[in-house]
C-alpha positions in Angstrom: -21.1 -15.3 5.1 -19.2 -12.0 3.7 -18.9 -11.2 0.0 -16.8 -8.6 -1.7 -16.4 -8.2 -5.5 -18.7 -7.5 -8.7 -21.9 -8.7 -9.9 -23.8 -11.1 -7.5 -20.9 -11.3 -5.4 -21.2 -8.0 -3.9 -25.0 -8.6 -2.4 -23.1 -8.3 0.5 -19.0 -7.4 0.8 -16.7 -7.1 2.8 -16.7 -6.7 5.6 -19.8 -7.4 7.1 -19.1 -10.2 9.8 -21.0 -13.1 10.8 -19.5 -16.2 12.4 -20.0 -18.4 9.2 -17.2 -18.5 6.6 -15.8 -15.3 4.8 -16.0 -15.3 0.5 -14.7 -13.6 -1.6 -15.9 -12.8 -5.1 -12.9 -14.7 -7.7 -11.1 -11.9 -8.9 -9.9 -10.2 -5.6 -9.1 -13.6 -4.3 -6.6 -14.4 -7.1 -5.5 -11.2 -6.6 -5.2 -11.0 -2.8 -3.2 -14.3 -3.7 -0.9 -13.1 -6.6 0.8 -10.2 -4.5 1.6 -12.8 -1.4 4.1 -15.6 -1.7 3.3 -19.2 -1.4 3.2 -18.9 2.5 0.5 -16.2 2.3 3.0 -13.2 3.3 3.3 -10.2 1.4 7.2 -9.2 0.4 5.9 -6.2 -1.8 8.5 -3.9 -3.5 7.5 -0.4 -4.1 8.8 1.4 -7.3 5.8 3.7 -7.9 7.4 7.0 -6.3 7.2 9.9 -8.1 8.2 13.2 -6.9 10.7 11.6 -4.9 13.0 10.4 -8.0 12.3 13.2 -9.7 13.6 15.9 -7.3 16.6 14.2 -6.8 17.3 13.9 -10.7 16.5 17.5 -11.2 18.4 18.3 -8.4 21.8 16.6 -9.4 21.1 17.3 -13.6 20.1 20.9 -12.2 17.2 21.2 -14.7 13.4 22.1 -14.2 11.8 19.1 -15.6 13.3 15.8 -14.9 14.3 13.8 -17.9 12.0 10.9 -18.7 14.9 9.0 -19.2 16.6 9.5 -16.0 13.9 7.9 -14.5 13.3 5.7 -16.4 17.0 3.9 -15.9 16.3 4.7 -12.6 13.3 2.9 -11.8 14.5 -0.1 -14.2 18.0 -0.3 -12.2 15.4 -0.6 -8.8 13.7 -3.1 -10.6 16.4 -5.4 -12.2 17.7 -5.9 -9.0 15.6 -5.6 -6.2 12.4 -7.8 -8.0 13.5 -11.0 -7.5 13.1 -10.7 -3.9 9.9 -9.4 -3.9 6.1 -11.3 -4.0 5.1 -7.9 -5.9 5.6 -5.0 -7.3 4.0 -1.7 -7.3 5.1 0.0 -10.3 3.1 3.2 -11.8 2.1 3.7 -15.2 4.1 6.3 -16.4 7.2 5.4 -16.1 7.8 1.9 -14.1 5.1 -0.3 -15.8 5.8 0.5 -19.4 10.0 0.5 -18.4 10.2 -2.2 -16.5 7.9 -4.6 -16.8 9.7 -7.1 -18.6 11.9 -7.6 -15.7 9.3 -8.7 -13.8 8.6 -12.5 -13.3 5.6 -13.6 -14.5 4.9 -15.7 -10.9 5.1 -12.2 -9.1 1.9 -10.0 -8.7 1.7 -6.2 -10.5 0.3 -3.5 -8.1 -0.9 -0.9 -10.2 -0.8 3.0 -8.9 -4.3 4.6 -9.4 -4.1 8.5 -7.6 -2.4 10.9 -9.3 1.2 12.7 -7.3 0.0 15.9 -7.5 -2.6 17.1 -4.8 -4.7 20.1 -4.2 -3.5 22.0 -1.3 -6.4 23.8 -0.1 -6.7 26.3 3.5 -8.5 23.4 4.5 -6.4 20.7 3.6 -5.8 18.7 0.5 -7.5 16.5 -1.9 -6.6 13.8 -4.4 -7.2 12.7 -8.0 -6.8 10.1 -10.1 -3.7 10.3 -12.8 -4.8 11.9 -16.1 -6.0 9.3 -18.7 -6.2 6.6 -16.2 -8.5 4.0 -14.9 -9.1 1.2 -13.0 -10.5 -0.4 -15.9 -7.3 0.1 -17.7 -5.3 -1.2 -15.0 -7.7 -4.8 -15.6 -6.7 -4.6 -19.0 -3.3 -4.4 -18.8 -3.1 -7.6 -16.4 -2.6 -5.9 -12.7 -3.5 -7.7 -9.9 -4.7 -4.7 -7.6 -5.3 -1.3 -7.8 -3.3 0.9 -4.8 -4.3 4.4 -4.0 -3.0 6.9 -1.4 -5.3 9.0 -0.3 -3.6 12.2 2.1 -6.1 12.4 5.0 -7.1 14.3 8.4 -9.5 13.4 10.8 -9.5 16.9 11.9 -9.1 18.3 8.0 -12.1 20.8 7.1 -15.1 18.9 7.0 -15.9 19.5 2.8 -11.9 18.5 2.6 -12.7 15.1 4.3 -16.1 14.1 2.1 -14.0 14.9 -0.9 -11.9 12.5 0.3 -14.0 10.3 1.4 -16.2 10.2 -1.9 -13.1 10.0 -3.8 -11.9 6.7 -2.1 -15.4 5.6 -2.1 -15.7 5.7 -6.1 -12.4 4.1 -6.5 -13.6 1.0 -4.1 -16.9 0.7 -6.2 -14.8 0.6 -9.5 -12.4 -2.2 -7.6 -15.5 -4.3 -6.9 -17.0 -3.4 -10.4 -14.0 -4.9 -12.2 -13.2 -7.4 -9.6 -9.5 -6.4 -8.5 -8.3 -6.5 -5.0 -8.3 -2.4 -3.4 -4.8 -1.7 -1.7 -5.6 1.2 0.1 -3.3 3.5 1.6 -3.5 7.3 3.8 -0.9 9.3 5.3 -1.5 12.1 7.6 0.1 15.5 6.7 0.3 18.9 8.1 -2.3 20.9 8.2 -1.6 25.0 7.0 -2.2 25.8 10.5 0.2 23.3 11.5 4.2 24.7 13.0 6.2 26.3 10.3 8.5 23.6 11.3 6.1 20.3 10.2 5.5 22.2 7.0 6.5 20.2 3.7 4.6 18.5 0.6 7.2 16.2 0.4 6.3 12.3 0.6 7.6 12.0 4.0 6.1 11.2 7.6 4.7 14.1 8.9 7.1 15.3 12.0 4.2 16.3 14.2 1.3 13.3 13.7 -0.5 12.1 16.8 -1.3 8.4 17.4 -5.3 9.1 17.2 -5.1 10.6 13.9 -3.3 7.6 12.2 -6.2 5.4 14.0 -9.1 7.7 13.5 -8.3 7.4 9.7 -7.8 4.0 9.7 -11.1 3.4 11.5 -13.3 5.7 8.8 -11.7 3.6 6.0 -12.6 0.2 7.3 -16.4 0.7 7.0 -18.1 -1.9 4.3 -18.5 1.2 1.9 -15.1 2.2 1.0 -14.6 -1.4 0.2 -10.9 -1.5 1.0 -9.4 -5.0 0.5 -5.8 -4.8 2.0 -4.7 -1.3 4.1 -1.0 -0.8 3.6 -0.7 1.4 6.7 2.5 4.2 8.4 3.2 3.3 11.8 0.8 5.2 14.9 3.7 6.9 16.2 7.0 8.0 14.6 9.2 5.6 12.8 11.9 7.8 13.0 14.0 6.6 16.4 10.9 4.3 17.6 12.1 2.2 20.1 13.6 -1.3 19.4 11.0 -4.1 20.7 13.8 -6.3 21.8 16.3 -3.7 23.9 14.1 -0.6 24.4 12.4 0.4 27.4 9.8 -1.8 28.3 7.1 1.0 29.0 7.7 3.0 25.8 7.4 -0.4 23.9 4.4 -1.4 25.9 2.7 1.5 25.0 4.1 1.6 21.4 3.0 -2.3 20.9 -0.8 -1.0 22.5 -1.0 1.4 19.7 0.2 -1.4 17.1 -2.2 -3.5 18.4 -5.2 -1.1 18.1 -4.2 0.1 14.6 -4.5 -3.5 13.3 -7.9 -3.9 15.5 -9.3 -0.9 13.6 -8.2 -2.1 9.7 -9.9 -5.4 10.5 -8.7 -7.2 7.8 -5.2 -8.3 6.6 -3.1 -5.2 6.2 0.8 -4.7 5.6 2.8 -1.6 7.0 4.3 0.6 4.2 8.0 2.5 4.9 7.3 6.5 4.6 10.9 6.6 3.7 11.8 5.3 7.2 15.7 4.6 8.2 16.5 0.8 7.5 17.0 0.2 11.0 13.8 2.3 12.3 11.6 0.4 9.5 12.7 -3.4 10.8 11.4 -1.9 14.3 8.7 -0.5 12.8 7.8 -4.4 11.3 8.4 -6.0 14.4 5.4 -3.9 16.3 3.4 -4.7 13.1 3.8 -8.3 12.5 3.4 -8.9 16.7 -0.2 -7.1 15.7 -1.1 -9.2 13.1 0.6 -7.4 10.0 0.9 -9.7 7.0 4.1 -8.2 5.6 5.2 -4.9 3.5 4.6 -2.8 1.0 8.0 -0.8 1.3 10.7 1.2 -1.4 12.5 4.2 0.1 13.7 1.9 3.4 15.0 -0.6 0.6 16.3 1.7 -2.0 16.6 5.0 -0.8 20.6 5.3 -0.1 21.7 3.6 -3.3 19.5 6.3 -4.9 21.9 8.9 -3.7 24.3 7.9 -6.1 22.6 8.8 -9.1 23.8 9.8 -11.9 26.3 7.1 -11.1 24.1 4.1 -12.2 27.6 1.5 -12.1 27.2 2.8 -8.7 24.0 2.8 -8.0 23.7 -0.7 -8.9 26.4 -1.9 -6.8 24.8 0.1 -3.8 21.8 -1.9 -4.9 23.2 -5.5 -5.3 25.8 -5.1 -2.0 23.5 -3.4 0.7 19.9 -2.8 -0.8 19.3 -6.7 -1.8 20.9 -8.4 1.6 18.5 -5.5 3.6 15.4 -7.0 1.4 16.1 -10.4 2.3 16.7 -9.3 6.0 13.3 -7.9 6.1 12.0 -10.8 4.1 13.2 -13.3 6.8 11.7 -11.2 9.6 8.2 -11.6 7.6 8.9 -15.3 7.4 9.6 -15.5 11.6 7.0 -13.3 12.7 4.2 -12.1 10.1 0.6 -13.5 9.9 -0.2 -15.1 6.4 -3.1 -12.8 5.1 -5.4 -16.3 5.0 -5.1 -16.6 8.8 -6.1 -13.2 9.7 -8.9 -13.6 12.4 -11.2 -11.9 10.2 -11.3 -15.7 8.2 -12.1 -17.3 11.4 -9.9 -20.0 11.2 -11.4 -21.2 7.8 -9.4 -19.4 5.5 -11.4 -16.6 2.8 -13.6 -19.2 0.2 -14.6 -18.7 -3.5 -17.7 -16.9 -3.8 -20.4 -18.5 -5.9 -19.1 -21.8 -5.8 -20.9 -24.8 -7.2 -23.0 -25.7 -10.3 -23.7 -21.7 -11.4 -20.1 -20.4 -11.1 -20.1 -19.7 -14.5 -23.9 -18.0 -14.6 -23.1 -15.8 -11.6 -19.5 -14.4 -13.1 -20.2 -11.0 -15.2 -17.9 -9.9 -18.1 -15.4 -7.7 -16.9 -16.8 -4.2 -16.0 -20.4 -5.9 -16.1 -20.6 -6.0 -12.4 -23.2 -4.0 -10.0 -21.7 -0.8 -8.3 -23.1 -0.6 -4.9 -24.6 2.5 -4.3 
């Protein structure tokens, strides 16, 4: 049997394999269920961006410092029209949460950002941190149903740059299983300093120059049982930009393209959903298509959705028709593409057939559940 979670649920986590059943402590299975819809798939919205907005707005208000309340109507227009197709939201806590949140639907799940958008860029490479005066204990007490952190990450980074990183997504997994909420978990690969003048950028883009084995190398150090990752939301192995179309591409660059699809969602090991890296609309459906024949569960996606009605801020009248006429049709093409040809999280082979089960139940359910934050922290 697997466990993952708090308290005497995390004897054992995730994901240590045997062929028995798989369980899973209560709070990260309500969770893992709250951001999927009723079918199991994840249709996840993503309105947690941050230097992405705000460049644009200072860029077309031609000021230093965006305005708070820029993106704030912003982030509320993405919301008020594109949540009602969405299983969850990601929404951070500076702006979308405390903007937005009344827009959500109390039947939809609430992704909480945890890392912080500005990173230490270091000879060596760079290093994250949490957002000032922020926790995954608050994001429990505010009522989110997972905690999602991107961690920037190279294989082939300086070695000290790599154990920060790795101690720093350890911690935050040991606080998810402390206060019982599902761990999204994302990386992206970026250029290194001694990278091509040309990959160069700090931007929240797909690096132009990544390799295939450093997407899967990453992905492989972060599946081990002590990062205690609970659903990867992963970029594509190779670039999404101009990836070949499954369907009318040729058949040896999508045979090797599908291989590498195949081995990324071999190396996660446990149900995992592909995120957009600001991806071209038509690019991003290819990109699902090699994911969900994998084994992907769904997406965790903004930019692909929203990006282009973006561009017409500060027209918000506009904006929002951009939004209701092209964004909101895309999302529900997407959405029926998850529907035809995604894996419901429950069935991922990691289950064994069975499904993931309550941990701890029977007669002491309630003797074996700690308060919140009352849980062991395995060491």
């Amino acid at each position: 049997t697997w466990f993952f979670g708090s308290s005497s649920f995390c004897c054992l986590h995730f994901p240590l394999r045997t062929m028995s059943s798989v369980e899973i402590s209560p709070g990260k299975l309500w969770g893992l269920r709250r951001l999927a819809d009723d079918k199991g798939l994840y249709k996840m919205l993503a309105v947690d961006q941050r230097p992405p907005i705000k460049n644009l707005v200072k860029e077309r208000r031609a000021v230093e410092e965006a305005p708070y309340e820029d993106v704030a109507a912003v982030k509320r227009a993405l919301v008020q029209y594109l949540a009602p197709s969405a299983s969850a939201l990601l929404l951070d806590p500076h702006v979308a949460y405390p903007q937005s949140i009344d827009l959500v639907s109390p039947k939809q799940g609430v992704i909480l950002t945890l890392e912080d958008s500005i990173f230490e860029q270091t000879p060596g490479g760079r290093k994250s941190a949490e957002i000032e005066n922020w926790s995954v204990q608050k994001i429990k007490t505010i009522g989110g149903d997972a905690v999602k952190v991107l961690a920037w990450y190279r294989p082939d980074a300086d070695p000290n740059v790599c154990a920060f990183q790795q101690e720093y997504v350890r911690k935050i997994g040991k606080a998810c299983q402390e206060f019982d909420l599902p761990f999204v978990f994302e990386m992206l690969v970026y250029p290194l300093p001694t990278d091509s003048a040309d990959a160069q950028t700090q931007d929240y883009v797909e690096h132009p120059e990544k390799r295939p084995d450093l997407v899967l190398d990453s992905v492989s150090e972060f599946a081990k049982p002590e990062y205690g990752v609970d659903l990867f939301k992963l970029e594509s192995p190779v670039l999404a930009k101009g990836i070949a179309d499954p369907d009318t591409g040729d058949k040896e660059e999508v045979a090797k393209t599908q291989a590498l699809f195949d081995d990324l969602g071999k190396r996660a090991g446990r149900p995992w959903v592909m995120l957009s890296a600001g991806a071209g609309r038509d690019d991003f459906k290819n990109v699902l298509k090699y994911a969900f024949k994998a084994g992907a569960s769904g997406f965790l996606a903004g930019r692909a959705i929203w990006w282009d009605a973006f561009q017409n801020f500060p027209d918000m009248d506009k904006m929002g028709k951009d939004l209701k006429e092209k964004a909101v049709p895309y999302f529900g093409e997407l959405n029926k593409l998850t529907d035809a040809k995604a894996t419901p999280w429950e069935k991922h082979e990691m289950f064994g057939g069975e499904g993931p089960k309550l941990a701890g139940k029977g007669q002491t359910f309630r003797e074996s559940v700690p308060a919140a934050g009352g849980g062991c922290v395995i060491a």
